[in-house]
N, C-alpha and C positions, 0 to 999 in steps of 0.2 A: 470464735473470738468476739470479746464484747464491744459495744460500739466505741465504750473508754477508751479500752488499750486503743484503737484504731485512730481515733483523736489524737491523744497522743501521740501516735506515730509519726501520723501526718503532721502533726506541732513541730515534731521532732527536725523532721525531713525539711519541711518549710524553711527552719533554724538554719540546718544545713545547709538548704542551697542558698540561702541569704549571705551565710558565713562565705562561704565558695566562692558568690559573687565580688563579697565584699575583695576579695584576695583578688579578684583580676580587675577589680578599679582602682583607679587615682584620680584626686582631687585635682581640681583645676585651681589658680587661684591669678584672680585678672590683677590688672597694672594700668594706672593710663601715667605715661609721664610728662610734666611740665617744665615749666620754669626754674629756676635754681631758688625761687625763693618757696616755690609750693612741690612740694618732692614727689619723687612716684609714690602712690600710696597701694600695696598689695593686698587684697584681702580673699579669704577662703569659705569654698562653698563646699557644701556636701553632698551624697548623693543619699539625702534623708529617706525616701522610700525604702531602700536595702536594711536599712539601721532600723528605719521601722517595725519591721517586722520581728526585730528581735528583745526580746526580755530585757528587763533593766536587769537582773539578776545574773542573767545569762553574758550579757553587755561586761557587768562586773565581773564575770568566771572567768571568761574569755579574757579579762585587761591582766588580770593575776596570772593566767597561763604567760600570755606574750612575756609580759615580765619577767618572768624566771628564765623564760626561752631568751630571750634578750642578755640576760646577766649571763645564764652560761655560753652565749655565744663570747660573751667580752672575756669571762676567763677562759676561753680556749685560745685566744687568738692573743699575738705579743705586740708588743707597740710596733714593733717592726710590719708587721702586717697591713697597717694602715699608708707606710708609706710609698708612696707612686712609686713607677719605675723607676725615671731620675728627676733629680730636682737639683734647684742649687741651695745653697745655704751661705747666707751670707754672718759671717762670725768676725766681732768687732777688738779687736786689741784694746786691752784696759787704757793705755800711754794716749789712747786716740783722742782731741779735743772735743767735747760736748759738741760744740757747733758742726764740726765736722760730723758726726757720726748721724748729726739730724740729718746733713743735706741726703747723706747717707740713704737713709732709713727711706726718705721722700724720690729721692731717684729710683730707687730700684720699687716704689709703691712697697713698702714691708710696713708693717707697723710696733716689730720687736727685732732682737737680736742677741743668741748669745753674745758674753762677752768671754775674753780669753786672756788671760793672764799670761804673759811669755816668760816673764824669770820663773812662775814655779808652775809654767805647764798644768799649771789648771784650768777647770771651768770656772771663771768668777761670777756666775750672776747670769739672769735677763737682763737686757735694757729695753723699756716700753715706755708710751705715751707718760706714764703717770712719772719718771723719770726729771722727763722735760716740764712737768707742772711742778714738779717739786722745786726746779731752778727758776722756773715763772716765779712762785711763791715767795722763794729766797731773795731773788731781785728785788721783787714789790716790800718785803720787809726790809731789808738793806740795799733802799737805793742807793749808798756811796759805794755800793761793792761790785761796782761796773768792771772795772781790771779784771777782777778776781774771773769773773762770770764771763769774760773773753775769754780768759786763757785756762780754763776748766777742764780737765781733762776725768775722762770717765772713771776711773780709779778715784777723782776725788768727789764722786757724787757721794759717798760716804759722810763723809762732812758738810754737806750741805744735807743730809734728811737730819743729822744728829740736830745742826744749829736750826731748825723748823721743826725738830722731832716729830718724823713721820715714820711711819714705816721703812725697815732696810728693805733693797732691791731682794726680788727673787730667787732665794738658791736650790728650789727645790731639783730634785730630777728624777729618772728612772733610767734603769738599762733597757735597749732596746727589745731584750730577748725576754724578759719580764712580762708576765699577764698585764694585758689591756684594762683590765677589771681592777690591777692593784695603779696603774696609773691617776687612774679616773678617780679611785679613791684620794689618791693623794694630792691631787688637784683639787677635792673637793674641802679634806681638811683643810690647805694650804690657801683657800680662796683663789687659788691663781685658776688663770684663764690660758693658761697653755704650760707646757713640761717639756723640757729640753729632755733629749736622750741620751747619754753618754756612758761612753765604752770605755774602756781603758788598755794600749796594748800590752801586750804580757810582756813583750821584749824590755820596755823601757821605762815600765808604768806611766805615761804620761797618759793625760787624759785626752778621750777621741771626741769634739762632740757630733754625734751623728744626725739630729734634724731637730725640729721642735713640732712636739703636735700639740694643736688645739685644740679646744673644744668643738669648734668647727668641724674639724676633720672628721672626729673620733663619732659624731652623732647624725654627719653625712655617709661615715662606713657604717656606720649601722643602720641607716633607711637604706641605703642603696643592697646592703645583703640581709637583713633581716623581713621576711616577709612578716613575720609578727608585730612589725609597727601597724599593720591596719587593721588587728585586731584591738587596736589600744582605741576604743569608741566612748568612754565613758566622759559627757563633758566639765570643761577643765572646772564647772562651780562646785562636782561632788568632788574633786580630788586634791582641794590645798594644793595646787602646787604654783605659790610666788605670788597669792591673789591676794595677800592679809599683811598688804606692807606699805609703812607710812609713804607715799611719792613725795616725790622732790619733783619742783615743776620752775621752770622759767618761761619769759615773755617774750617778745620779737626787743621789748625795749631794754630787758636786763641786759647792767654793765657784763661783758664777756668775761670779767675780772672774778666777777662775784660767782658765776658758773667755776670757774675754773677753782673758787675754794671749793664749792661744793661738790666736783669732780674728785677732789683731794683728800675734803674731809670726811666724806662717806666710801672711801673707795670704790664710786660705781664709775662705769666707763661713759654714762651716757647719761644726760638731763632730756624728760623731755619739753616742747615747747608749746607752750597753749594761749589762744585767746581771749579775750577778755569772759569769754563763755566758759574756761573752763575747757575747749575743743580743742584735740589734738592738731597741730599744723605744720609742727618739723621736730626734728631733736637735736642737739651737739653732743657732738662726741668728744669722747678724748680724742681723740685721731686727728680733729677739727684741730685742736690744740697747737699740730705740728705744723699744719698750715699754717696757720695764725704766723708761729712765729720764724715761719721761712727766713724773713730777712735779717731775721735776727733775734735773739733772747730775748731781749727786753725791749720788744715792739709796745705800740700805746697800747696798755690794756683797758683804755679807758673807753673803749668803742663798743657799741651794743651788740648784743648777741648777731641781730639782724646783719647789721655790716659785718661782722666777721664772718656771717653763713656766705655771704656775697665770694670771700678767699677759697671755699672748697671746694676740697678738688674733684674732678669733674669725675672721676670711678666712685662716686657715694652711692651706696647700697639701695636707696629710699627706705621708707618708713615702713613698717609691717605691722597689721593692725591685726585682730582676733576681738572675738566676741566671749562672752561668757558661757557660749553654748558650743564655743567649736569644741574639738576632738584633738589627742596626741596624732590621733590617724592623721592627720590633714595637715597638721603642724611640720611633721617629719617627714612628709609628702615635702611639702613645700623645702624643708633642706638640704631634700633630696637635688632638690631640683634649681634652686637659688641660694645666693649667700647671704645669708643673715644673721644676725647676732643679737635679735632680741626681737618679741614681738610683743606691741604696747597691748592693752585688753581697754578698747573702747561699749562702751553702750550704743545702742542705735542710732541716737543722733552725734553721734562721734564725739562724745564727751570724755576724760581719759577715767579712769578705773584703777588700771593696775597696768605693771610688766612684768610679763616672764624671757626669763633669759635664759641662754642656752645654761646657765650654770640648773639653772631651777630644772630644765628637763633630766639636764643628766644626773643631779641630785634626784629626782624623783624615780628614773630608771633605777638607781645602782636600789636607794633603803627605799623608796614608795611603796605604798599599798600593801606592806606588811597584814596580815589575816584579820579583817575586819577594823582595823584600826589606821583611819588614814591619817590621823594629825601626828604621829610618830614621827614626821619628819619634819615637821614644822615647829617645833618648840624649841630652836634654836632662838637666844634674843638678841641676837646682832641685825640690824638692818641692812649691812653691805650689801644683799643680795637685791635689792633694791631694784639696780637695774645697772647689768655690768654685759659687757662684751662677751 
């Protein structure tokens, strides 16, 4: 045998056991938490020697494998598959008052809710954060319409996106017994951040609704059963995925008001917040939103961002940072294993860059990496994906 082949073998075998290894490690990713004004910040490390030793080419074969291995795991499995044993579900009656349905929403910690139609037994809708911005909005453009905006009941959010012309509420859905792979798609066209399930009984045709999954869920069942996410090593600067997008950025001093358009008019869920450097140091969410206006719809929205982070509620996620060399590997570790819903991409001295959001991973799982051609997924010209929940 020549000394080639033999090299090669060994090349081979090396790969191998590197591969092997990589499949019984996971990423650690630390936290130190503070104060409510400096947030936990989490960041990931890797275990580069393993990665080392493997080909960038090989690095790429291997991301293209996982990925197919990934996509056919979601079309075998139904949406039903991702949900737990038992849960509750909390499902909002249309007739409900707007105010009421927030306290709602913040008692039981949810941050959506089907809504339910009772004269025609349907599903009407999601209700979410962007909801209660749209009524912020409507206030702050029609301050005399204080009445109106007390006695508001959820059936007439309708009229209030028409008179701000925003986007309608949410109607998308899927059946529960329907591929995981055609949900995700239609989350994906639909920009929405989660999919109600609904059944219909055969007795009576009314409509069932059975749970809502999110993005969340759907890309923590897939690290938790996909051992193919730690083959996904390729880092995120060769793969477009959410790195090529104008940021929206606020300051500890922006009015909370002026966030809350820009939560509205770019449909993302989240701003982040930097200082005078340019340095990442908190973000607001929509979520923040609902705190804000606990005590009421048309709280002063004239308070700076800072003071309104002061109202948040004490279950906030902290910040999640990445670099432009981390890996899906570590990324989907970490969802595995914590709740997050976006992670900023700072440079070394924590400057901000870019974000990717869970929308951007599971947009790059279902069309990414098509056969030598990675921008294919990226020539969409909307900026929504900016940076959402």
């Amino acid at each position: 045998m020549s000394s080639v082949s033999q090299q090669q073998q060994q090349q081979q075998q090396q790969q191998q056991q590197a591969q092997a290894a990589l499949l019984q490690t996971a990423s650690t990713s630390s936290s130190t938490s503070a104060d409510a004004s400096s947030p936990s910040y989490h960041h990931h490390h890797h275990h580069k020697d393993l990665v080392s030793s493997l080909t960038t080419e090989q690095i790429a074969k291997d991301q293209k494998i996982a990925l197919r291995a990934i996509r056919l795991f979601l079309k075998s499995k139904t949406s039903y598959d991702v949900l737990p044993v038992s849960y509750r579900l909390i499902v909002l009656d249309t007739s409900l008052l707007v105010k009421k349905s927030l306290n709602i929403l913040l008692q039981n910690s949810i941050v959506s809710a089907p809504l339910w139609n009772n004269k025609t037994s349907r599903f009407a809708g999601l209700l979410t954060s962007s909801d209660f911005i749209n009524v912020i909005q409507y206030y702050f453009q029609f301050p005399d319409k204080f009445d109106l905006v007390e006695k508001l009941t959820l059936d007439g959010l309708r009229d209030v996106e028409k008179a701000i012309s925003v986007e309608p509420i949410e109607t998308i859905s899927s059946h529960p017994f329907k591929s995981l792979y055609e949900a995700c798609v239609k989350m994906i066209d639909s920009k929405a951040r989660r999919i109600p399930l609904i059944d219909e009984d055969e007795k009576t045709n009314r409509e069932i609704v059975v749970s809502v999954l999110t993005q969340y869920r759907i890309l923590k069942f897939v690290a938790l059963n996909c051992r193919e996410t730690r083959m996904l090593l390729r880092p995120l600067k060769d793969i477009n995925i959410g790195t090529e997008k104008q940021m929206l950025r606020a300051t500890m001093e922006t009015p909370v008001i002026d966030v809350i358009h820009v939560l509205s008019q770019n449909s993302v869920s989240s701003v982040p917040i930097v200082d005078e450097n340019d340095k990442l140091i908190n973000v607001y969410e929509a979520y923040d939103v609902l705190t804000l206006i606990k005590g009421g719809l048309y709280t002063d929205l004239s308070l700076s961002v800072g003071e309104a982070l002061m109202r948040r509620s004490e279950d906030f996620e902290g910040v999640y940072t990445c670099t432009l060399n981390d890996r899906l590997s570590t990324i989907m570790e970490t969802i595995r294993k914590s709740r997050l819903h976006r992670l900023f991409i700072v440079d070394e001295n924590g400057k901000l860059i870019s974000v990717i959001t869970l929308s951007d991973i599971l947009k790059y799982i279902l069309f990414g990496d098509a056969d030598g051609d990675d921008d294919n997924n990226n020539n969409d010209d909307d900026d929504d994906v900016q940076l959402e929940a």
